[in-house]
C-alpha positions in Angstrom: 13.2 15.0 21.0 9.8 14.0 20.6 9.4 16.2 17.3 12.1 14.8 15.8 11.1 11.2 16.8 7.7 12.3 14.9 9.3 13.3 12.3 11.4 10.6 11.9 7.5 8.3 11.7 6.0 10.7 9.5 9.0 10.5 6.6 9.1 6.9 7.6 5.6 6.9 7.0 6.1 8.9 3.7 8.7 6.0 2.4 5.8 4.0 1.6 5.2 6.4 -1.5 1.6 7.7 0.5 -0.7 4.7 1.2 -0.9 1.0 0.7 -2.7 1.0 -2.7 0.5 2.5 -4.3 2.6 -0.7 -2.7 -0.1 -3.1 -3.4 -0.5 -2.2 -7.3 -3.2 -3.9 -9.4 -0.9 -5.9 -11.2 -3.5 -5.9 -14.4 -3.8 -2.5 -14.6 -3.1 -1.2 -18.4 -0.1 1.0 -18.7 2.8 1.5 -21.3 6.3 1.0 -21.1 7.2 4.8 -21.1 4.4 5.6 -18.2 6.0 2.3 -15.7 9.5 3.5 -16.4 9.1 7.1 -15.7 7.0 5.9 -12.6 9.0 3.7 -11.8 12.4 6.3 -12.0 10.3 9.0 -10.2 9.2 6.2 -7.2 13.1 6.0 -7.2 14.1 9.4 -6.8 11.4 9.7 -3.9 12.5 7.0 -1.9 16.3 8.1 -2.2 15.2 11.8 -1.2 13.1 10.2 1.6 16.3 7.9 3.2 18.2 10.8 2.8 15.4 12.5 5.0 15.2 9.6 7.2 19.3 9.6 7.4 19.1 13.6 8.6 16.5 13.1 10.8 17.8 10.0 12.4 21.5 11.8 12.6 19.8 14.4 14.5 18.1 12.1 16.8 21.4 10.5 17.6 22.5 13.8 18.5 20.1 15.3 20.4 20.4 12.2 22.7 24.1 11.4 23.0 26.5 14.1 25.1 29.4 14.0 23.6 32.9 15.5 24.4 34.9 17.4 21.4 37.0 14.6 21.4 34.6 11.9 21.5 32.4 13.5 18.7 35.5 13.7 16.5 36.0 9.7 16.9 32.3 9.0 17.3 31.1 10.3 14.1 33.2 8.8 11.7 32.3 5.3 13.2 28.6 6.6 12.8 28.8 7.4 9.3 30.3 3.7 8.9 27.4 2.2 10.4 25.0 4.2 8.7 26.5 3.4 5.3 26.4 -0.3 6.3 22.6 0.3 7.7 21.8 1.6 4.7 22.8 -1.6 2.5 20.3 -3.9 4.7 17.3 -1.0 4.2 17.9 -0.9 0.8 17.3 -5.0 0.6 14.2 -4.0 2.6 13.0 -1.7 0.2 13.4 -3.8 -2.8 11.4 -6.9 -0.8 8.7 -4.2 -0.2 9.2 -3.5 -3.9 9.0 -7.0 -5.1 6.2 -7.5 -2.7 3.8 -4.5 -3.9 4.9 -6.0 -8.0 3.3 -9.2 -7.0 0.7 -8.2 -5.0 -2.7 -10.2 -5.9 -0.7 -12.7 -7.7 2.1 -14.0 -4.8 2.2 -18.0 -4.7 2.7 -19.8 -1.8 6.7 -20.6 -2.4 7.2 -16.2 -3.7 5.6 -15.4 -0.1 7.8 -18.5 1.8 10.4 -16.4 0.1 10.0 -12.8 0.9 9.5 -13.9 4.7 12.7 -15.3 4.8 14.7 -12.5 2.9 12.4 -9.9 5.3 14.4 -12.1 8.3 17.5 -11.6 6.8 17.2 -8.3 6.5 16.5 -8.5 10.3 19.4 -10.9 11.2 21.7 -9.0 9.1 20.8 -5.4 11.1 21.6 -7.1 14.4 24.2 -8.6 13.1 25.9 -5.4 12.5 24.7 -3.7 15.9 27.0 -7.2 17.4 29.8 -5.6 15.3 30.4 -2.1 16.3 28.9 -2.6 19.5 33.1 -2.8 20.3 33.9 -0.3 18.1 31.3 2.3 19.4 32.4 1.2 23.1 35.8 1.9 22.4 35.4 5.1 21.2 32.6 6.9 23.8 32.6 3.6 26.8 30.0 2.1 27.9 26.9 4.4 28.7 26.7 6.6 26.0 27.3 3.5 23.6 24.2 1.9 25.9 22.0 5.0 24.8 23.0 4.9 20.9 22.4 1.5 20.7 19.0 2.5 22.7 18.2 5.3 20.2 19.2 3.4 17.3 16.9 0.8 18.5 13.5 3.1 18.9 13.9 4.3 15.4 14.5 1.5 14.0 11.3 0.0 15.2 9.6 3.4 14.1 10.6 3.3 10.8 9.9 -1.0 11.3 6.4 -0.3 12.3 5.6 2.5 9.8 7.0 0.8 7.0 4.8 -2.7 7.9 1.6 -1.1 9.2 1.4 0.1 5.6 1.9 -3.1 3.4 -1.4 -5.1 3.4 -1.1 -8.6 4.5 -0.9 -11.1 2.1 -3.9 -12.9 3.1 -6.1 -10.1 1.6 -4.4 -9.9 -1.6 -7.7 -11.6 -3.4 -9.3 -8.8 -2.0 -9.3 -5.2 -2.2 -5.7 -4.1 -1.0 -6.0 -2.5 2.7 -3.7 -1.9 5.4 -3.6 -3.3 8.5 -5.1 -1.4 11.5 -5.1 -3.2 14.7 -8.1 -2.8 16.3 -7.5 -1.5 19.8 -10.1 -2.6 22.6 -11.0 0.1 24.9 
């Protein structure tokens, strides 16, 4: 499990097209039309490979972790394959916030940044909202334990990916300055 849970940080990690500096563009770099389109369509087809990536892996996680019965996996992962399609609407908004955020890095006003906080909450409220919504409907079909520990692994990737995708983005009080991550510094 804890391969897969690696795994699962490293492609999350890899969803942020390789380092800050590509999210955090210089904004008044020179390029043509041609070379930001075909950049911009091959940045596309990498992130879609890397959810499908993320999707596989997470699937397997879920798997590895849940005991199932033949009959419970036959209800079970049609319900999953709901959810995940529904999951994946709210990570798409979260990819294009991280989107808009890296196109306006060094030049974000006070009101663009209000705004991208509150969509990045929505994104949030909208996730739990959906967990509140087939909490039921995964209880119906598996009961109450094994519901208990989906809901639990769903949670630790969730904050895998959360955490990977964020530690990457430099804040947005450095944008003046030179883009950098942030790295907590740990006391020892």
């Amino acid at each position: 499990m804890n391969r897969i849970m690696l795994a699962v940080a490293v492609i999350a990690g890899m969803h942020l097209c390789g380092s800050s500096r590509a999210l955090a563009q210089d904004i008044s770099a020179p390029s043509t039309n041609t070379v930001a389109r075909s950049s911009d369509d091959l940045a596309n087809q990498r992130m879609a490979m890397v959810r499908k990536q993320i999707d596989s892996a997470r699937r397997q996680l879920v798997a590895a972790n849940l005991t199932l019965t033949d009959a419970e996996a036959t209800k079970f992962w049609p319900v999953y394959e709901q959810y995940s399609t529904e999951l994946s609407k709210i990570t798409e908004a979260k990819t294009t916030l991280i989107k808009e955020y890296g196109d306006d890095y060094g030049t974000l006003t006070d009101e663009q940044a209000d705004g991208l906080v509150r969509r990045w909450l929505d994104t949030d409220i909208a996730a739990l909202e959906l967990h509140r919504k087939y909490l039921p409907i995964f209880r119906k079909v598996l009961g109450g334990k094994p519901t208990a520990a989906f809901f639990q692994v769903e949670h630790r990737i969730n904050m895998m990916i959360d955490l990977q995708l964020t530690s990457q983005l430099p804040l947005v009080q450095t944008q003046d300055a030179s883009p950098a991550s942030f790295t907590p510094e740990v006391e020892q």
